[in-house]
RODO-2510 file (C-alpha; in nm, 4 decimals, decimal comma):
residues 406
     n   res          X          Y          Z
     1     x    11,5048    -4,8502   -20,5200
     2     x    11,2291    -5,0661   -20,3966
     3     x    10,9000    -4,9369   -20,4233
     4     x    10,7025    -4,8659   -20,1135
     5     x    10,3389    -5,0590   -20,1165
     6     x    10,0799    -4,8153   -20,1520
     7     x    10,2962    -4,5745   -20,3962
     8     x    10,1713    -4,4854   -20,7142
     9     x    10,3827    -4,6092   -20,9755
    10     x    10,5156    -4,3193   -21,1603
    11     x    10,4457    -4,4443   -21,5079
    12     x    10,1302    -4,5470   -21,4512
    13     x    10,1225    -4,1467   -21,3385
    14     x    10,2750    -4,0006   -21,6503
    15     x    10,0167    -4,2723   -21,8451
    16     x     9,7672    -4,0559   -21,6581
    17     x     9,9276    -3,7579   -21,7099
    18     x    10,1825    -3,6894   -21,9233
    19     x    10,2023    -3,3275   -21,7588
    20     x    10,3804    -3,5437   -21,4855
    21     x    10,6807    -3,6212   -21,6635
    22     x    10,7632    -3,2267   -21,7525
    23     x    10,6810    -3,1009   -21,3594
    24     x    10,8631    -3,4483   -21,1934
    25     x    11,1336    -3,6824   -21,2855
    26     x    11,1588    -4,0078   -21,2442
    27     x    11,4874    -3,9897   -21,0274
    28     x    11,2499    -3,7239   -20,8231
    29     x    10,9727    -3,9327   -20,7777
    30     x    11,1786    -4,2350   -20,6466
    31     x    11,3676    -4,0450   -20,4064
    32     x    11,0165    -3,8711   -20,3244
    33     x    10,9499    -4,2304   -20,2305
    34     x    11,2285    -4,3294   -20,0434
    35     x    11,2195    -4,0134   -19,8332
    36     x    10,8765    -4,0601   -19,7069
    37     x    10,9764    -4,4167   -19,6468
    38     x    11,2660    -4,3134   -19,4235
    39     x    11,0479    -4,0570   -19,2865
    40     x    10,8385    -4,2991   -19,1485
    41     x    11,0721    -4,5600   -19,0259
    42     x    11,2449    -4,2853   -18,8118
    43     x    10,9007    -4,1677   -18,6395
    44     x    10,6471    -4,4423   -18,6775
    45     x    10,7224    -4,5385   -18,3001
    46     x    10,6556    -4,1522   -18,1721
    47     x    10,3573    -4,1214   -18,3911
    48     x    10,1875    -4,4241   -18,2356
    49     x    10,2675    -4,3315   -17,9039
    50     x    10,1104    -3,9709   -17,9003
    51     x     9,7966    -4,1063   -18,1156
    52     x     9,7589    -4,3700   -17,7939
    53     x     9,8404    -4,1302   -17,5633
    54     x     9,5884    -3,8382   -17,7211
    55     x     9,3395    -4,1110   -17,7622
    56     x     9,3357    -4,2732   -17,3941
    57     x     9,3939    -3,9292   -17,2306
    58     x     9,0293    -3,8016   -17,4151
    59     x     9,1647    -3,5166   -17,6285
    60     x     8,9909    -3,7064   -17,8862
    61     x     8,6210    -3,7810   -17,7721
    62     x     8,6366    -3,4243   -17,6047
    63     x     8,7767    -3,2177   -17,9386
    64     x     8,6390    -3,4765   -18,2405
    65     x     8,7597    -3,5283   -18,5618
    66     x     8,7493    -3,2786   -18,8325
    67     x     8,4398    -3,4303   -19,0082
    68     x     8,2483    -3,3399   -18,7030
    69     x     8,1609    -2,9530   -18,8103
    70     x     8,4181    -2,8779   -19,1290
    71     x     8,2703    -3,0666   -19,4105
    72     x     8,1714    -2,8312   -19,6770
    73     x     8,2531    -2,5121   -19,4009
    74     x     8,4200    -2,2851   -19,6582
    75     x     8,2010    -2,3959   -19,9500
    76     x     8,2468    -2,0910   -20,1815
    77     x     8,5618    -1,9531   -19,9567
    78     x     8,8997    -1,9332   -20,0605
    79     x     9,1217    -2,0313   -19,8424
    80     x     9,4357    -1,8127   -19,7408
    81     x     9,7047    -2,0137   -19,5976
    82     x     9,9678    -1,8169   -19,3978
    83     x    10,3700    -1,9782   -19,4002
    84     x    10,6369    -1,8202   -19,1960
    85     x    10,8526    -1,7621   -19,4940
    86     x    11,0268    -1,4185   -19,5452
    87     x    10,8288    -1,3426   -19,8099
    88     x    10,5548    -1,2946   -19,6145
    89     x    10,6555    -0,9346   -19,5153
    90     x    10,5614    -0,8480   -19,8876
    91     x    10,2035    -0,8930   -19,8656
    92     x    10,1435    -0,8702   -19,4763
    93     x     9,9703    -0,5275   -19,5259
    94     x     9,7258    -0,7096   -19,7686
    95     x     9,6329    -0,9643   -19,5359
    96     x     9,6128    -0,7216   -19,2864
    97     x     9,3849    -0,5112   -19,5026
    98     x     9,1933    -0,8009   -19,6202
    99     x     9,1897    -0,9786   -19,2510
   100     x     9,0353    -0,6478   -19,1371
   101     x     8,7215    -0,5903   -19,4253
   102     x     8,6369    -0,9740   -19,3832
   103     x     8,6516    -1,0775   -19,0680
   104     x     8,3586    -0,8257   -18,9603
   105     x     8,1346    -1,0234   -19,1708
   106     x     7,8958    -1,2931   -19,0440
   107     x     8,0247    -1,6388   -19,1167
   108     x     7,7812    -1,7107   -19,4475
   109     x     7,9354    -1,3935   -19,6125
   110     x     8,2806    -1,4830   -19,5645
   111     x     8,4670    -1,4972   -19,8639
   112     x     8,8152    -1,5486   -19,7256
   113     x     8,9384    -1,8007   -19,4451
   114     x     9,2768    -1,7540   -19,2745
   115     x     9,4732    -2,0789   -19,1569
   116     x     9,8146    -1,9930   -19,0216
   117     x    10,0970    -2,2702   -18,9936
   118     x    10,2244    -2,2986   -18,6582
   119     x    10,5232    -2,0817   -18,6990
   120     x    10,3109    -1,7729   -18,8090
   121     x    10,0502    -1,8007   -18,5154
   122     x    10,1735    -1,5654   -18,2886
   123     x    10,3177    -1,3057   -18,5283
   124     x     9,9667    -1,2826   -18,6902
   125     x     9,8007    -1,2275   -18,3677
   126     x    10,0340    -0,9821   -18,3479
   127     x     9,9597    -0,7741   -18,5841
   128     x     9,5710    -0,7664   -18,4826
   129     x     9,4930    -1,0789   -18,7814
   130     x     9,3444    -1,3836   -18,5842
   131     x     9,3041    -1,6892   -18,7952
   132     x     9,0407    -1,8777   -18,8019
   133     x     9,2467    -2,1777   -18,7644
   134     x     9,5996    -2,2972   -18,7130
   135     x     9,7293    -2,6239   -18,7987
   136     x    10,0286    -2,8373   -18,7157
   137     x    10,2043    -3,1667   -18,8200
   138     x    10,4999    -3,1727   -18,6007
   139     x    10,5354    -3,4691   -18,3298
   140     x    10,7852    -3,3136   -18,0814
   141     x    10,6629    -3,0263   -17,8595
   142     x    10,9053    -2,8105   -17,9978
   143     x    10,6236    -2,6056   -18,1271
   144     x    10,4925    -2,5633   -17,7611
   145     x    10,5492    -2,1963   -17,7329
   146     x    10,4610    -2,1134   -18,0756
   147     x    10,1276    -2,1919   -17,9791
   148     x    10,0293    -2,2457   -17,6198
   149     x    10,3129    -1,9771   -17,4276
   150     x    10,1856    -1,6036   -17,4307
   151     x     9,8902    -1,6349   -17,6506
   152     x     9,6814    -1,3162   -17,6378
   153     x     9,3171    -1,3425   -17,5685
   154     x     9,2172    -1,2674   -17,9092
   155     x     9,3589    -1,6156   -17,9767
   156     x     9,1346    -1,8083   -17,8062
   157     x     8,9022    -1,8227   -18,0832
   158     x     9,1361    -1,9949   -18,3629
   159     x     9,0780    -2,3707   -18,3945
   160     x     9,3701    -2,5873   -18,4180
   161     x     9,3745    -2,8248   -18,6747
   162     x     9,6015    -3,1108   -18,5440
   163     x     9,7217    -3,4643   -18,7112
   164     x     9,6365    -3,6795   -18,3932
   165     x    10,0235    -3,7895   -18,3969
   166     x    10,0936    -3,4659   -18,2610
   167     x    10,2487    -3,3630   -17,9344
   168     x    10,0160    -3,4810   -17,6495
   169     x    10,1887    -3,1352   -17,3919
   170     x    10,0820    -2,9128   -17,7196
   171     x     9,7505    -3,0363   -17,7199
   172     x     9,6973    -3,1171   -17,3847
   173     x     9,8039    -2,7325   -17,2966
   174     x     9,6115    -2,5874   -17,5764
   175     x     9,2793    -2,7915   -17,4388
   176     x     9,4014    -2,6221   -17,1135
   177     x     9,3556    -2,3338   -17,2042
   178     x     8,9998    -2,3524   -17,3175
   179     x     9,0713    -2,4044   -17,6954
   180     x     8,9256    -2,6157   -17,9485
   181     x     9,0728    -2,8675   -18,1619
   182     x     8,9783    -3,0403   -18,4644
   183     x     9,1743    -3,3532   -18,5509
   184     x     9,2402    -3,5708   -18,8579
   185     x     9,4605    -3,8771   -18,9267
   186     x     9,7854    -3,9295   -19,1870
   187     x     9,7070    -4,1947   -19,4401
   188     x    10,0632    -4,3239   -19,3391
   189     x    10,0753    -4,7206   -19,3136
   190     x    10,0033    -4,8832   -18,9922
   191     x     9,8237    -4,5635   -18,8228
   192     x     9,5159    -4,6673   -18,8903
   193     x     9,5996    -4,9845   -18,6927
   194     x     9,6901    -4,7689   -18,3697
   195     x     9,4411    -4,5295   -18,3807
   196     x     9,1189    -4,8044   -18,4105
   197     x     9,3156    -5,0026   -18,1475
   198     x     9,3259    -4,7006   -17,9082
   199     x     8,9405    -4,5583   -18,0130
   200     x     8,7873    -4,8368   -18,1193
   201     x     8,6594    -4,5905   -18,3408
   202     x     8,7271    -4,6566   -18,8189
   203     x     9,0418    -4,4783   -18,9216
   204     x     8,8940    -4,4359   -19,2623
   205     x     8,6904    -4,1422   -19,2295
   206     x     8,9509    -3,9656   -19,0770
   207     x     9,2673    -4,0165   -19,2785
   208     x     9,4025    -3,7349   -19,5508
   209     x     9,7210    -3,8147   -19,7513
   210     x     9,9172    -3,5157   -19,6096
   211     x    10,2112    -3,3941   -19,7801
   212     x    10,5002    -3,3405   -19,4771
   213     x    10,4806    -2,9855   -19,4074
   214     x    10,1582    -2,7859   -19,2996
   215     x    10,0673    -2,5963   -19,5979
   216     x    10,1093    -2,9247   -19,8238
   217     x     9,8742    -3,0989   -19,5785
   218     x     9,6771    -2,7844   -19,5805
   219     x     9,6135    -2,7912   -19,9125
   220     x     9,4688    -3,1772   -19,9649
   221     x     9,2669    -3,1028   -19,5879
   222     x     9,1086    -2,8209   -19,7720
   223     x     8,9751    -2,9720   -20,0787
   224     x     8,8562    -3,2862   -19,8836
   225     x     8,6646    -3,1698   -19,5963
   226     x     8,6379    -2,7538   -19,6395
   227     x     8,5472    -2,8281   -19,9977
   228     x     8,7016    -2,4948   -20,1205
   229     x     8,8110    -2,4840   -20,4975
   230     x     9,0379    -2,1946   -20,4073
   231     x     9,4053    -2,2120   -20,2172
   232     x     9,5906    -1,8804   -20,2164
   233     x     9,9632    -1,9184   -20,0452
   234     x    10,1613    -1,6591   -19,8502
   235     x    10,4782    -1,7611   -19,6958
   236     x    10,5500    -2,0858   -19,8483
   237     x    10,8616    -2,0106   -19,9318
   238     x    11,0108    -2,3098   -19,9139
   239     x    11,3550    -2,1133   -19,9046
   240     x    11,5785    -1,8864   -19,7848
   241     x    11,7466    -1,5667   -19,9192
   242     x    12,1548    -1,6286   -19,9627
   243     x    12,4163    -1,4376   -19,7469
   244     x    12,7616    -1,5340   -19,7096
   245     x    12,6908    -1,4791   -19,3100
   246     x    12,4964    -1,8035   -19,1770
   247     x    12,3743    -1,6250   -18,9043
   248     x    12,2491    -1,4043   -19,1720
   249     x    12,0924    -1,6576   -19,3327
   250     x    11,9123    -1,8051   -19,0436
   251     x    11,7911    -1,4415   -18,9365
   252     x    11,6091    -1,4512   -19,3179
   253     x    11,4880    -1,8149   -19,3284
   254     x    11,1790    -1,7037   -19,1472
   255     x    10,9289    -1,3946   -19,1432
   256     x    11,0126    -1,2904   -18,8008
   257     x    11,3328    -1,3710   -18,7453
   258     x    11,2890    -1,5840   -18,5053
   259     x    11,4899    -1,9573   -18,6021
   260     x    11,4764    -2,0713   -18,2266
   261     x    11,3119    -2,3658   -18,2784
   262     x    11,6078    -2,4876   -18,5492
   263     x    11,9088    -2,6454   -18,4991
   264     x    12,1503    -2,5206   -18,2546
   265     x    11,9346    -2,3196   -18,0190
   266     x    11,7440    -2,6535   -17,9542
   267     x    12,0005    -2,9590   -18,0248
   268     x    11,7480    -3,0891   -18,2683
   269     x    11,9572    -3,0939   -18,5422
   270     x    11,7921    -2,9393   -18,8053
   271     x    12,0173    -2,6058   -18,8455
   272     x    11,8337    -2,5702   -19,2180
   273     x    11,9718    -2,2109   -19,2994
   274     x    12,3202    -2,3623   -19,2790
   275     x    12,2510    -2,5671   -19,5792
   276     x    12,3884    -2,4854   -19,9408
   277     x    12,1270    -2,6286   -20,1661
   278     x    12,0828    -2,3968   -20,4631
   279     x    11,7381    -2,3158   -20,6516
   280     x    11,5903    -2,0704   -20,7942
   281     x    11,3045    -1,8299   -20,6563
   282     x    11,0524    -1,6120   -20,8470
   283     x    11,0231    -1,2488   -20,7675
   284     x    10,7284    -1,0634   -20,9129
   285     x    10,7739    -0,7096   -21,0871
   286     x    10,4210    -0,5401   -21,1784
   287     x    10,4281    -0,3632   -21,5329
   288     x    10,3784    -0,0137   -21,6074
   289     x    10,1087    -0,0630   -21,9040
   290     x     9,7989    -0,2258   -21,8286
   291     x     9,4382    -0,1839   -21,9104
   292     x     9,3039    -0,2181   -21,6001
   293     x     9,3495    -0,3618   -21,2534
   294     x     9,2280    -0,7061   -21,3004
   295     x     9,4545    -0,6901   -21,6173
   296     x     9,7718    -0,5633   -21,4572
   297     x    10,0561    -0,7371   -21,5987
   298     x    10,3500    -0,8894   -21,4358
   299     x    10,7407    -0,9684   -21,5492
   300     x    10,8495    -1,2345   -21,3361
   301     x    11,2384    -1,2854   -21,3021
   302     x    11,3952    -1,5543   -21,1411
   303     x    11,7457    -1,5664   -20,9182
   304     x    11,9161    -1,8402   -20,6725
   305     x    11,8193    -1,8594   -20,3359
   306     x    11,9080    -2,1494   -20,0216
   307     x    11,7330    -2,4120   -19,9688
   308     x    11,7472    -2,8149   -19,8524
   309     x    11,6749    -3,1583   -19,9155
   310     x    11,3883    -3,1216   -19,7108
   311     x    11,2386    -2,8112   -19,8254
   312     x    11,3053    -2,9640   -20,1993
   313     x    11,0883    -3,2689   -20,1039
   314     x    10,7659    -3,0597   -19,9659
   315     x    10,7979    -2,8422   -20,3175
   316     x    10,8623    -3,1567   -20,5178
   317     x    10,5274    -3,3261   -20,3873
   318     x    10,3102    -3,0056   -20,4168
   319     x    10,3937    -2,9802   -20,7543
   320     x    10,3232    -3,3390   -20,8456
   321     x    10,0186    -3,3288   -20,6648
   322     x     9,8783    -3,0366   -20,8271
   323     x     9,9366    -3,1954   -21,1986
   324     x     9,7930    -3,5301   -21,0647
   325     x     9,4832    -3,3761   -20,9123
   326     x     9,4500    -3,1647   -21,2419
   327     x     9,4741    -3,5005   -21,4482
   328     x     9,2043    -3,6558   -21,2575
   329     x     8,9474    -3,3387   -21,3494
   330     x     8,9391    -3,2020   -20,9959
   331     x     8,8249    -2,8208   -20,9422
   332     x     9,0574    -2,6098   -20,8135
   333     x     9,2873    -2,2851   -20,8354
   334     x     9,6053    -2,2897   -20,6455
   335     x     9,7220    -1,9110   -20,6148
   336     x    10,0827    -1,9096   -20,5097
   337     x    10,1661    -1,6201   -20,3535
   338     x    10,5556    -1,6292   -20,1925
   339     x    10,7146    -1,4257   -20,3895
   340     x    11,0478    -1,4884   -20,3520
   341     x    11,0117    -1,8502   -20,2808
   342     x    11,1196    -2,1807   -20,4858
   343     x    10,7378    -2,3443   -20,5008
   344     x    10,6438    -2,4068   -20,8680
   345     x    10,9923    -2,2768   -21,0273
   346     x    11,0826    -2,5976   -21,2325
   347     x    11,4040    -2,7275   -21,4195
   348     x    11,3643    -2,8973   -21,7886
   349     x    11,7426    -3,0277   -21,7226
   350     x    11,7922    -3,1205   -21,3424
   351     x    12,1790    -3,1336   -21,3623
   352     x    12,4569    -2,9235   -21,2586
   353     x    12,5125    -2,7890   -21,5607
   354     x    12,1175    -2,7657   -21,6461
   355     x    12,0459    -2,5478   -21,3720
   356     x    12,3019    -2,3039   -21,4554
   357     x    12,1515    -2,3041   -21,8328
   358     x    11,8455    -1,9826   -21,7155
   359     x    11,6634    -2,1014   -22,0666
   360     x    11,6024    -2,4490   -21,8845
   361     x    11,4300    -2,2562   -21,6446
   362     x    11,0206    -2,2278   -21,6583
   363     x    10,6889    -2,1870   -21,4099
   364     x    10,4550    -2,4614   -21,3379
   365     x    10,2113    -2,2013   -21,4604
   366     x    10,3541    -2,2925   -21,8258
   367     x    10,1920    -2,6885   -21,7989
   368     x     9,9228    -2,6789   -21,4915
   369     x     9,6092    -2,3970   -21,5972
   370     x     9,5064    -2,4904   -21,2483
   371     x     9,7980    -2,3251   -21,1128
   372     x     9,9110    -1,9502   -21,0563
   373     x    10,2328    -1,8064   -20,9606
   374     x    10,0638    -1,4123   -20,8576
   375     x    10,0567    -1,1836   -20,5945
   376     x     9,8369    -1,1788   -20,3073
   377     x     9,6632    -0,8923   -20,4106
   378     x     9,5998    -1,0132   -20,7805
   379     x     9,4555    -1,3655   -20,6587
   380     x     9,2152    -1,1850   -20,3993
   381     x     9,0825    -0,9410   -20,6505
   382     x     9,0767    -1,2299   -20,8721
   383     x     8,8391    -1,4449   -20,6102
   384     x     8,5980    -1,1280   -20,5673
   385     x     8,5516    -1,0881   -20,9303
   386     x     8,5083    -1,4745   -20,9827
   387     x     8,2311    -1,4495   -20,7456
   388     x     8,0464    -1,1370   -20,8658
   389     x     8,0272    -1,2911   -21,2282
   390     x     7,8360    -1,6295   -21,0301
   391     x     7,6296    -1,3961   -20,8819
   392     x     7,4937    -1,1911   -21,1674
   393     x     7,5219    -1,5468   -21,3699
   394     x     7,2642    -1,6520   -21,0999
   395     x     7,0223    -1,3579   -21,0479
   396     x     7,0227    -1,4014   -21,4967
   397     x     6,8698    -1,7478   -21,3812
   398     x     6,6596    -1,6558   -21,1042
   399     x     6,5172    -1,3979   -21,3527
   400     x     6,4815    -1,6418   -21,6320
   401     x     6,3004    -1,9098   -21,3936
   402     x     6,0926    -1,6457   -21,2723
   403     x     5,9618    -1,5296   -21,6313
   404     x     5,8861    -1,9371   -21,6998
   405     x     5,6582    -1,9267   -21,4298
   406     x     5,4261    -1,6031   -21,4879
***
């Protein structure tokens, strides 16, 4: 396969890593490769035209950039990042009850913020959680009514965090509507060139190597400008549960229910449920015997569940960028939090006849300490007691400098 300019070679990535070579083959990482270069050759003439049209029409002087406001914002935060998956529905009431408890707090004692993809915008505001922001990726408007058709008032808050490819109608309604937006720019090739042409503005400090879906992006968008250390997951799925009924299986592929915006309802051709990729998800059963509640113990059992090409791709790069971004000493804690879903459930032998072996079977967990396969409720009581120890670790300090000085 040729390589794409720009990639990292994936030796030179194992010689950084070796961690790489367990999480990611080599077969992986070159079709990794050769998807986002087909990616791109399909849509690199609608990106350019919406991030001349958003430019020119002045979504972009009006709204800014992301680095006008967010650098450093949830400093000390973690960040909760909603998906539309079906596994959602298992921890809703804890992001409900967590939503609730936090969001009455002023902004510098925050210790949670709430960033819902696209999908899940609506059905959070439904349930009386308003996120603090929403963010999409998609070029097409078919995410128009996900986010600009019916939206209550309590939405008018949430900031949208948009790639300025996006749909000029979803932006330009959303602006409409007295909303605020805070863009940021794909490192993909050539972009750059559009966007300084259109702005006369640098690309540079702007751009975020996104990962094709909105919680990948979400993810790397966090770290660089929000500078939080902490990602916890809900929803990423990344799958769907199997029924022999495809209208079955489309009913499950999201949280609500609602798979209007796939395939046959809109001629987009993207009918994902329909699919008969094979994987295998995590579920999470909590132990009788523990010693406490930070200490509650889990037995986590795997079984097959749908999923595509596509989905297999976002999952893929996640998990190579997490061991990558461990190798290079970065801070962080990924909490994954879908139970149910296919995100950081790995496969020593990728064959036919290795994925039916369940010993090849193993967590990312296993060979990334950065990494956590959880529950939502574990990872937030984690967070709180990770920040009470800091706290007493610092008033020990502010004691100790205090005595230095009498």
């Amino acid at each position: 396969m040729k390589k794409v300019k720009g990639d990292l070679d994936y030796d030179q990535a194992v010689a950084d890593n070796p961690v790489v070579a367990q999480v990611v083959q080599k077969k992986s990482w070159d079709y990794l490769s050769g998807s986002n270069k087909t990616t791109v050759n399909l849509f690199f003439k609608q990106w350019s035209k919406n991030i001349t049209t958003n430019v020119k029409s002045g979504l972009w002087k009006k709204h800014k950039s992301i680095t006008k406001d967010c650098i450093g914002l949830c400093r000390n935060k973690a960040i909760v990042a909603v998906g539309a998956g079906s596994s959602f529905n298992k921890n809703s009431h804890i992001l409900k009850r967590l939503h609730d408890a936090d969001s009455l707090k002023n902004w510098p004692d925050r210790d949670f913020v709430i960033i819902a993809s696209n999908h899940q915008f609506k059905p959070l505001l439904r349930m009386g959680i308003i996120p603090d922001f929403v963010m999409v990726v998609d070029a097409s408007d078919v995410v128009y009514d996900q986010l600009c058709a019916n939206i209550p008032d309590i939405g008018k808050s949430t900031i949208l965090l948009a790639a300025v490819h996006c749909s000029n109608k979803v932006l330009k309604e959303w602006d409409r509507q007295g909303r605020t937006i805070r863009f940021y720019l794909s490192c993909t090739k050539g972009l750059d060139d559009v966007f300084e042409k259109a702005s006369g503005k640098r690309a540079a400090p702007h751009k975020v190597h996104t990962g094709g879906n909105v919680l990948n992006s979400l993810w790397i968008i966090t770290q660089r400008w929000f500078h939080s250390s902490t990602f916890i997951c809900v929803g990423n799925d990344l799958s769907y549960p199997l029924d022999k009924d495809p209208d079955k299986q489309r009913k499950m592929y999201y949280a609500d229910g609602d798979y209007s915006t796939n395939a046959k309802v809109t001629g987009t051709g993207r009918d994902e449920a329909s699919e008969h990729k094979i994987w295998m998800g995590f579920n999470i059963e909590r132990s009788p015997i523990y010693t406490s509640r930070l200490e509650e113990r889990f037995n986590i059992q795997i079984e097959p569940v749908g999923t595509t090409q596509t989905l297999w791709v976002y999952k893929s790069w996640l998990e190579g960028q997490v061991v990558l971004n461990e190798g290079k000493g970065k801070k962080f804690h990924f909490y994954n939090c879908s139970e149910g879903g296919i995100l950081g459930v790995l496969c020593k032998d990728d064959t036919t006849e290795g994925r039916e072996d369940e010993s090849n079977w193993f967590l990312l967990d296993e060979v990334s300490k950065n990494y956590h396969t959880t529950t939502l409720e574990y990872a937030v009581n984690k967070f709180y007691t990770a920040k009470e120890v800091m706290r007493c670790r610092l008033d020990v300090q502010d004691a100790i400098n205090l005595v230095k000085l009498i």
